[in-house]
PyMOL Python script that loads the backbone (N, CA, C, O; Angstrom):
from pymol import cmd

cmd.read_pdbstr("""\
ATOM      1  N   UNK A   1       0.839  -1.179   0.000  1.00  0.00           N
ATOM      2  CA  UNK A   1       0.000   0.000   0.000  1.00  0.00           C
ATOM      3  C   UNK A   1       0.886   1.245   0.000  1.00  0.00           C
ATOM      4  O   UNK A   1       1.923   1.359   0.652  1.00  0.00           O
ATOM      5  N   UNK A   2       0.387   2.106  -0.758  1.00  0.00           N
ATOM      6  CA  UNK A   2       1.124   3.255  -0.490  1.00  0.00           C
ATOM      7  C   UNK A   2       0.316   4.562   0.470  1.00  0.00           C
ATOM      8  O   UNK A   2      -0.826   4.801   0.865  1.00  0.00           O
ATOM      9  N   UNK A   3       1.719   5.219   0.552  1.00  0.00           N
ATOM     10  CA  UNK A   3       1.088   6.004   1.960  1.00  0.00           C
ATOM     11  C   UNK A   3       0.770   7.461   1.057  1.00  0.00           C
ATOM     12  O   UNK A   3       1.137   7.578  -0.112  1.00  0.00           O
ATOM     13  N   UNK A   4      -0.073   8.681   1.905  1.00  0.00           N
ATOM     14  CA  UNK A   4      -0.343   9.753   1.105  1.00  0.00           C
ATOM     15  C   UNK A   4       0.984  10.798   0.804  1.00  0.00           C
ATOM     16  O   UNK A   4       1.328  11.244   1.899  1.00  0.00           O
ATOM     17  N   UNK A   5       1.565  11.167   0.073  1.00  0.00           N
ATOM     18  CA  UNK A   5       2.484  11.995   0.023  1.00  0.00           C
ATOM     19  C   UNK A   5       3.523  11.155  -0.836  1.00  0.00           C
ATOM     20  O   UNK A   5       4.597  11.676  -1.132  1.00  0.00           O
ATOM     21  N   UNK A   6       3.169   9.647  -1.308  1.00  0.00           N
ATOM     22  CA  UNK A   6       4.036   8.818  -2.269  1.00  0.00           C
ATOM     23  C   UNK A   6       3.556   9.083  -3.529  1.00  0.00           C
ATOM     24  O   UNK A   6       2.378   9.102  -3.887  1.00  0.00           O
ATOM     25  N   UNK A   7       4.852   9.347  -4.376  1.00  0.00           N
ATOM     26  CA  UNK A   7       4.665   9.666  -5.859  1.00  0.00           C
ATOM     27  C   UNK A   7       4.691   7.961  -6.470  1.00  0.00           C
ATOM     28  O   UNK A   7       5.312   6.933  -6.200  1.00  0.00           O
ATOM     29  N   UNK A   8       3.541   8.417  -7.511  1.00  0.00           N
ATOM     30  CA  UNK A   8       3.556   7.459  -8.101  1.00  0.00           C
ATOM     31  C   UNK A   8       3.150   7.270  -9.842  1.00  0.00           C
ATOM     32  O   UNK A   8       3.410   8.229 -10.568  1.00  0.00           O
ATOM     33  N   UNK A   9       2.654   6.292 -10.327  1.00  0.00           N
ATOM     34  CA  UNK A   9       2.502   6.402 -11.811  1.00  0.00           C
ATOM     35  C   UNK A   9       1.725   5.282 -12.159  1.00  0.00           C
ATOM     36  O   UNK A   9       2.004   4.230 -11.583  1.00  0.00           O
ATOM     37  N   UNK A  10       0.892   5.286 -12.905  1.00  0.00           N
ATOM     38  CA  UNK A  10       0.425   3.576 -13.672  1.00  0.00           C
ATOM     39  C   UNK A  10       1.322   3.313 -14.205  1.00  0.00           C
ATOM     40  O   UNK A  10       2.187   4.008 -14.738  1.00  0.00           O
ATOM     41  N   UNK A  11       1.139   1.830 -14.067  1.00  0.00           N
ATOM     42  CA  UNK A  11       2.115   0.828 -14.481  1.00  0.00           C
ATOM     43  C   UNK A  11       2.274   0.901 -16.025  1.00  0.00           C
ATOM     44  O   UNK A  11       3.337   0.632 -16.584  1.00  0.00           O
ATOM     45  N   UNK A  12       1.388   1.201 -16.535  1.00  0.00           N
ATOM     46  CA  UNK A  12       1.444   1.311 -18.102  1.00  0.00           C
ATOM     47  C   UNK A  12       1.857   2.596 -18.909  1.00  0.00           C
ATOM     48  O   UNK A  12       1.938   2.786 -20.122  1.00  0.00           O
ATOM     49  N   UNK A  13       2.159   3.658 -17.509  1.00  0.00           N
ATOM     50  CA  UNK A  13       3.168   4.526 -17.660  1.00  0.00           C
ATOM     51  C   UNK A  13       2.352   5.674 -17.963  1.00  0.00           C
ATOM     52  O   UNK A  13       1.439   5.400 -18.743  1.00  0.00           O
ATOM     53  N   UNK A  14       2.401   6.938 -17.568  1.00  0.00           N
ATOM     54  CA  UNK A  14       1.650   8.281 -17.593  1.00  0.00           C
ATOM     55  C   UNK A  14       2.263   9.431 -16.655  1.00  0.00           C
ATOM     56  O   UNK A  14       3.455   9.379 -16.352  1.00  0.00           O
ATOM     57  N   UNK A  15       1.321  10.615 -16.134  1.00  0.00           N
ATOM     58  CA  UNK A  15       2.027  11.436 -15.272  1.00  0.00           C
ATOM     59  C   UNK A  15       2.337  10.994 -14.150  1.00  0.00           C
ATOM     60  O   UNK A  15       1.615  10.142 -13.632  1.00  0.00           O
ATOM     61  N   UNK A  16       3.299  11.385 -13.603  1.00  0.00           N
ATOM     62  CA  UNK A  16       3.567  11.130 -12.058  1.00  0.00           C
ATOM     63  C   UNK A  16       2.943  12.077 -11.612  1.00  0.00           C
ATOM     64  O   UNK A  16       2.846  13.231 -12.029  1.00  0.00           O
ATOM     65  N   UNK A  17       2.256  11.284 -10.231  1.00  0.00           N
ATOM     66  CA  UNK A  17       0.841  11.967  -9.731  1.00  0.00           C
ATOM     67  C   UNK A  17       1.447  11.234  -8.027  1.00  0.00           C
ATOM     68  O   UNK A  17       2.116  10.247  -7.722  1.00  0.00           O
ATOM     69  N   UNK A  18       0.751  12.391  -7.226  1.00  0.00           N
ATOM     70  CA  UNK A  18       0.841  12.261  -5.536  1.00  0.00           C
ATOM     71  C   UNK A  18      -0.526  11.714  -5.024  1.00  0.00           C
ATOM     72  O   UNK A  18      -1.688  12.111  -5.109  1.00  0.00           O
ATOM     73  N   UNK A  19       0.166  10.509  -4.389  1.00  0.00           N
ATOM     74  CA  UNK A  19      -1.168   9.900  -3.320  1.00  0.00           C
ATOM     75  C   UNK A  19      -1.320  11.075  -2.368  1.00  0.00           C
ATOM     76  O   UNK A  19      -0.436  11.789  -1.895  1.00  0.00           O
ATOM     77  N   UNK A  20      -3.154  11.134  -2.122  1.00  0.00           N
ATOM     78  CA  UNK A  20      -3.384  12.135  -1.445  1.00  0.00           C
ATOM     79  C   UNK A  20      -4.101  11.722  -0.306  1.00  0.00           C
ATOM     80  O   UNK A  20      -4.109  12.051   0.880  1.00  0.00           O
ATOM     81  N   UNK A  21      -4.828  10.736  -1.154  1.00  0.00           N
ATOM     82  CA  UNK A  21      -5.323   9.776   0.211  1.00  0.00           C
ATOM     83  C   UNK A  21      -5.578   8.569   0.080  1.00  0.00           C
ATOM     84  O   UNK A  21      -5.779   8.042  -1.014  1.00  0.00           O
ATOM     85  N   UNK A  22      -5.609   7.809   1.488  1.00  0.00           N
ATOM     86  CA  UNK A  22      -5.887   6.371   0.877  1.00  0.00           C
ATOM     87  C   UNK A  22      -7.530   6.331   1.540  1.00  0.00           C
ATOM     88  O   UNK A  22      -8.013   6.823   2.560  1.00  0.00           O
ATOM     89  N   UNK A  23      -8.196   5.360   0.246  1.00  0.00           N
ATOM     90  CA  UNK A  23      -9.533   5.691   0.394  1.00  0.00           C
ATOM     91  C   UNK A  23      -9.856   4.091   0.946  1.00  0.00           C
ATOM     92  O   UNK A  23     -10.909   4.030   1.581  1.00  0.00           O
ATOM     93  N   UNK A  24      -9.170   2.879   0.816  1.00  0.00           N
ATOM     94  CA  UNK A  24      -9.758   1.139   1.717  1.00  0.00           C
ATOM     95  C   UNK A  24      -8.300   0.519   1.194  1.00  0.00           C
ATOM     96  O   UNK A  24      -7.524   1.294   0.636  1.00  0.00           O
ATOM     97  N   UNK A  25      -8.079  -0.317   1.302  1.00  0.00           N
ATOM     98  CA  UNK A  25      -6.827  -1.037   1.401  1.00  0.00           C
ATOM     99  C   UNK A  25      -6.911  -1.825  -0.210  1.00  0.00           C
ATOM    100  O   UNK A  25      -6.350  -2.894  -0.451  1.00  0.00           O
ATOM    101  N   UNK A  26      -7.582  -1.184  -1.028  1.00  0.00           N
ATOM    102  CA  UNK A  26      -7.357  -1.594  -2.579  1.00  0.00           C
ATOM    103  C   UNK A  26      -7.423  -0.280  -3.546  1.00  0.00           C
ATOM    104  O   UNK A  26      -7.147  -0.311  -4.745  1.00  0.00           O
ATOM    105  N   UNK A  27      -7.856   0.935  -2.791  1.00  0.00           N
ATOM    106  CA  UNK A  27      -7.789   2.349  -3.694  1.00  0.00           C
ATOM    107  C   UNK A  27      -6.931   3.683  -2.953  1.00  0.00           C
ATOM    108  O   UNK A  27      -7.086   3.934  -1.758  1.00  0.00           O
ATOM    109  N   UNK A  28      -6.369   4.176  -3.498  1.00  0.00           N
ATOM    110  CA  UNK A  28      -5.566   5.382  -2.996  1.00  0.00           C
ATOM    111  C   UNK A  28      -6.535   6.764  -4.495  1.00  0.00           C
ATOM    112  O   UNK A  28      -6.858   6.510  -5.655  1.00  0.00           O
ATOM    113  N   UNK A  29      -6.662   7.898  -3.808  1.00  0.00           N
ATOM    114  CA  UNK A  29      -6.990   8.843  -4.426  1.00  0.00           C
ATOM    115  C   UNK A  29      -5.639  10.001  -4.471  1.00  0.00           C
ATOM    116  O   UNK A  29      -4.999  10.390  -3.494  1.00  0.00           O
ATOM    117  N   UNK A  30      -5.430  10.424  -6.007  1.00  0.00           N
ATOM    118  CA  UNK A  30      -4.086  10.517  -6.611  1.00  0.00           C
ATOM    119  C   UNK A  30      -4.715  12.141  -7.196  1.00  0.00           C
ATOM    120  O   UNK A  30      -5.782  12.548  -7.657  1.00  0.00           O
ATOM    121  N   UNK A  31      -3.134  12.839  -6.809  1.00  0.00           N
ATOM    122  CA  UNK A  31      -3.802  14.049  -7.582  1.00  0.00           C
ATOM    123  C   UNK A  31      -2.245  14.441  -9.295  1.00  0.00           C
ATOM    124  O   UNK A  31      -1.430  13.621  -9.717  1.00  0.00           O
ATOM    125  N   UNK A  32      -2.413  15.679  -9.702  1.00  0.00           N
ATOM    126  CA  UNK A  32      -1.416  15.591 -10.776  1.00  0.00           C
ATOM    127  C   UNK A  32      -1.583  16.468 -11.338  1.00  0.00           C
ATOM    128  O   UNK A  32      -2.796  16.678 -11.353  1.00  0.00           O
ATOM    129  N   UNK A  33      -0.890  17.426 -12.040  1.00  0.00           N
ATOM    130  CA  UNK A  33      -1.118  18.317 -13.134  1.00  0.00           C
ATOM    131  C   UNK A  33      -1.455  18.068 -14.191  1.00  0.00           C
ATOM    132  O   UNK A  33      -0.915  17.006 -14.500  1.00  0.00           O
ATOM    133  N   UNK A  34      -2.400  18.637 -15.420  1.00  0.00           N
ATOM    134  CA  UNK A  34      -2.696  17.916 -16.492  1.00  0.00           C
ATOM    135  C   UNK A  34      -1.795  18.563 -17.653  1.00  0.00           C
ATOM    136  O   UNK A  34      -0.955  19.353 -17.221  1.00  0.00           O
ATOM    137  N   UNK A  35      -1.808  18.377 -19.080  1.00  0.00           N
ATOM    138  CA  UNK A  35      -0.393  19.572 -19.621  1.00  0.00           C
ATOM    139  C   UNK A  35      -1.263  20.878 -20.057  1.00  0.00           C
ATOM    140  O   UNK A  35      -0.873  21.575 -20.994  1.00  0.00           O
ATOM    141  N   UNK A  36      -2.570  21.212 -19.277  1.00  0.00           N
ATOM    142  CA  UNK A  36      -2.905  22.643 -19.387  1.00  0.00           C
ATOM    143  C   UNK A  36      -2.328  22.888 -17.565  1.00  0.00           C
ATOM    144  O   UNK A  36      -2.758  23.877 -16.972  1.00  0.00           O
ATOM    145  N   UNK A  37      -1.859  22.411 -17.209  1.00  0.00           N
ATOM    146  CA  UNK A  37      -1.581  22.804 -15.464  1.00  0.00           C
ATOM    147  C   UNK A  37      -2.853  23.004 -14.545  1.00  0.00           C
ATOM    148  O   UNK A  37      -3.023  23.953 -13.780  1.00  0.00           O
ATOM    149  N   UNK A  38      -3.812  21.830 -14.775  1.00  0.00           N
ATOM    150  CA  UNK A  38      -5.085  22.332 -14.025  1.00  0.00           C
ATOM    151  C   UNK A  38      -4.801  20.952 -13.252  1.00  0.00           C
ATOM    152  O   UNK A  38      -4.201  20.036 -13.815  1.00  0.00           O
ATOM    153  N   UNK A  39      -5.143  20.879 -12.278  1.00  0.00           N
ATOM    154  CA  UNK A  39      -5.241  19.872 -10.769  1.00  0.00           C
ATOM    155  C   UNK A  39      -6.251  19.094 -11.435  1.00  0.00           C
ATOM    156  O   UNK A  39      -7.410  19.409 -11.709  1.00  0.00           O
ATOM    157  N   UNK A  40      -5.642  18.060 -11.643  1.00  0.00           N
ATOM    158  CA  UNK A  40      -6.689  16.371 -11.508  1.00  0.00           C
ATOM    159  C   UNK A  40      -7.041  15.700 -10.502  1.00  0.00           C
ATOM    160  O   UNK A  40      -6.025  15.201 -10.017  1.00  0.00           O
ATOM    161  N   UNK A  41      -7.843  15.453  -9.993  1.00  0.00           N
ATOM    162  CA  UNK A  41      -7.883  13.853  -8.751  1.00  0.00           C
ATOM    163  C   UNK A  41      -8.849  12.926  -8.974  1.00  0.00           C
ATOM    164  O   UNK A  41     -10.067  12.880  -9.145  1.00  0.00           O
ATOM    165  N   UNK A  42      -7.900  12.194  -8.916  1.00  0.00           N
ATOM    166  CA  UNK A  42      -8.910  11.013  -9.328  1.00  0.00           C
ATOM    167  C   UNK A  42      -8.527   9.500  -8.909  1.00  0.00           C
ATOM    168  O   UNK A  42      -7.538   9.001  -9.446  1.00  0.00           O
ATOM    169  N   UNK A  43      -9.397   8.621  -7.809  1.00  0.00           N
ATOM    170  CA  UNK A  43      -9.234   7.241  -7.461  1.00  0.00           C
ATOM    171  C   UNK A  43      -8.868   5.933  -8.309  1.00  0.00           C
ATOM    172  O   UNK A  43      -9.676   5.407  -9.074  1.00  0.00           O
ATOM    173  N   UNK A  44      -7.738   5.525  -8.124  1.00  0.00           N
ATOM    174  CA  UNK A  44      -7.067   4.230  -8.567  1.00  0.00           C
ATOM    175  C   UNK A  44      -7.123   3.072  -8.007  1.00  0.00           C
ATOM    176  O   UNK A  44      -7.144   2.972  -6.780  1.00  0.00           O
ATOM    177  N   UNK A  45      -7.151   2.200  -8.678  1.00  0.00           N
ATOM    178  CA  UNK A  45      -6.734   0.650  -7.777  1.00  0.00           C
ATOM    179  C   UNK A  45      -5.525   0.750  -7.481  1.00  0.00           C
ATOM    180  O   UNK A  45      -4.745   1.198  -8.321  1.00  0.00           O
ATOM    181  N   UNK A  46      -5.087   0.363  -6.236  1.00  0.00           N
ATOM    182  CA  UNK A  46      -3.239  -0.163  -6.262  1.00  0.00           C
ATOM    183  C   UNK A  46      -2.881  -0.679  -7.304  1.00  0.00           C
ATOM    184  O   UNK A  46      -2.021   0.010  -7.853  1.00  0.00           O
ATOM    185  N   UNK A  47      -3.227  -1.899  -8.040  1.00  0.00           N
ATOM    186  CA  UNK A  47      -2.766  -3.195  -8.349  1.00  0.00           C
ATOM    187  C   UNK A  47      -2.594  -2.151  -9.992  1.00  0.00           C
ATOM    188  O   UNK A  47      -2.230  -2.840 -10.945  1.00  0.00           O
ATOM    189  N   UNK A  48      -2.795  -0.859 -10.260  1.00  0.00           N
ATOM    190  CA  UNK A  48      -2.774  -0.460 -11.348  1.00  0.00           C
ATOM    191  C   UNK A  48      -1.756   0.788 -11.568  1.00  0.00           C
ATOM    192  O   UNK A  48      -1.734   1.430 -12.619  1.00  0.00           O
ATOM    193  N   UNK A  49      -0.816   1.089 -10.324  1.00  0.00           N
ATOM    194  CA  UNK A  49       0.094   1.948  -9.579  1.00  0.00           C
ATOM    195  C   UNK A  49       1.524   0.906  -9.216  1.00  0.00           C
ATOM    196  O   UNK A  49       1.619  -0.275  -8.881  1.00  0.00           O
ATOM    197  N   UNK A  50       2.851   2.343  -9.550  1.00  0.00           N
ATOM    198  CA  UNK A  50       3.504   1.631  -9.076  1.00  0.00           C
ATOM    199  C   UNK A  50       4.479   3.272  -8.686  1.00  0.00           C
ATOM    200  O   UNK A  50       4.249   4.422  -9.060  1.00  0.00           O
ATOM    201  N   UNK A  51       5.396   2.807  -7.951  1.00  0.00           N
ATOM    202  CA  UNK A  51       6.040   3.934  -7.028  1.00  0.00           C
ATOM    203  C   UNK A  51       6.467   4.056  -8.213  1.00  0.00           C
ATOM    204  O   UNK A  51       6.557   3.238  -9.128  1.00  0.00           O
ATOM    205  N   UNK A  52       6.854   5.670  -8.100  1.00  0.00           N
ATOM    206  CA  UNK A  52       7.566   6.273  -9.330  1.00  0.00           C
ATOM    207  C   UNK A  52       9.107   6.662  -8.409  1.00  0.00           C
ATOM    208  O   UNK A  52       9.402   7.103  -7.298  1.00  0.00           O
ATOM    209  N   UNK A  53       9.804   6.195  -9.636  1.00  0.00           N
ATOM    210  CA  UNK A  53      11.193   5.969  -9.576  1.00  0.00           C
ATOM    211  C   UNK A  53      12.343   6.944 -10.432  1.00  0.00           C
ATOM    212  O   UNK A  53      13.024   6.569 -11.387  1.00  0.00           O
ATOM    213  N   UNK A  54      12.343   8.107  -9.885  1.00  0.00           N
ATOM    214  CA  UNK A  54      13.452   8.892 -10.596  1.00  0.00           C
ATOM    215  C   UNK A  54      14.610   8.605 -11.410  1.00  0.00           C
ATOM    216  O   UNK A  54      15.550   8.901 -10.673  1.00  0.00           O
ATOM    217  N   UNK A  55      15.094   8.186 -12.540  1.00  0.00           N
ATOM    218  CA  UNK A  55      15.864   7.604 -12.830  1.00  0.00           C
ATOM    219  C   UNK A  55      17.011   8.873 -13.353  1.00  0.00           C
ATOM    220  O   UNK A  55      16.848   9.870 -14.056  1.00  0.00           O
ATOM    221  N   UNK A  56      18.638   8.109 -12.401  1.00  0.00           N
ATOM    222  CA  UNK A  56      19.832   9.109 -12.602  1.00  0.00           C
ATOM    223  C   UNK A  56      20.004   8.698 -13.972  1.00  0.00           C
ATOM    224  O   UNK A  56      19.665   7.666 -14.550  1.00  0.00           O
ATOM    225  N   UNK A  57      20.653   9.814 -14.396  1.00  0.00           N
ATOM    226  CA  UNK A  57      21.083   9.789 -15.649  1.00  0.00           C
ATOM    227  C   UNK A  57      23.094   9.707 -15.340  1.00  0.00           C
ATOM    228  O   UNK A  57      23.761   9.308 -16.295  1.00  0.00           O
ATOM    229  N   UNK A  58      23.675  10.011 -14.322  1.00  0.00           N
ATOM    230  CA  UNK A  58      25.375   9.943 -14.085  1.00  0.00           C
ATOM    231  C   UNK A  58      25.573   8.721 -13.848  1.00  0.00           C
ATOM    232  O   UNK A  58      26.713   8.312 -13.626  1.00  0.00           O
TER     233      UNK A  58
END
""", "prot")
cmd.dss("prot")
cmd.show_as("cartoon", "prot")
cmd.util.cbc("prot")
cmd.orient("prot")
């Protein structure tokens, strides 16, 4: 499970978006910028999320 304040992403890859809350132990509600910069939120399954992982480039 992830906790609120964990960045994350669908697994099938999109914006990285912040858990904001967790709504039962199978959905977290996720927020994100859209590419006009307007605030999204919107509820996910876990099983469709995965921690987003900064990747170094050095």
């Amino acid at each position: 499970m992830f906790e609120v304040g964990v960045q994350v992403q669908l697994a099938s890859g999109g914006p990285i978006m912040t858990v904001s809350a967790v709504i039962d132990e199978k959905t977290v509600e996720c927020q994100w910028f859209d590419t006009k910069q307007e605030l999204q939120v919107r509820n996910f399954v876990l099983l469709t999320l995965q921690k987003y992982e900064e990747v170094s480039v050095w």
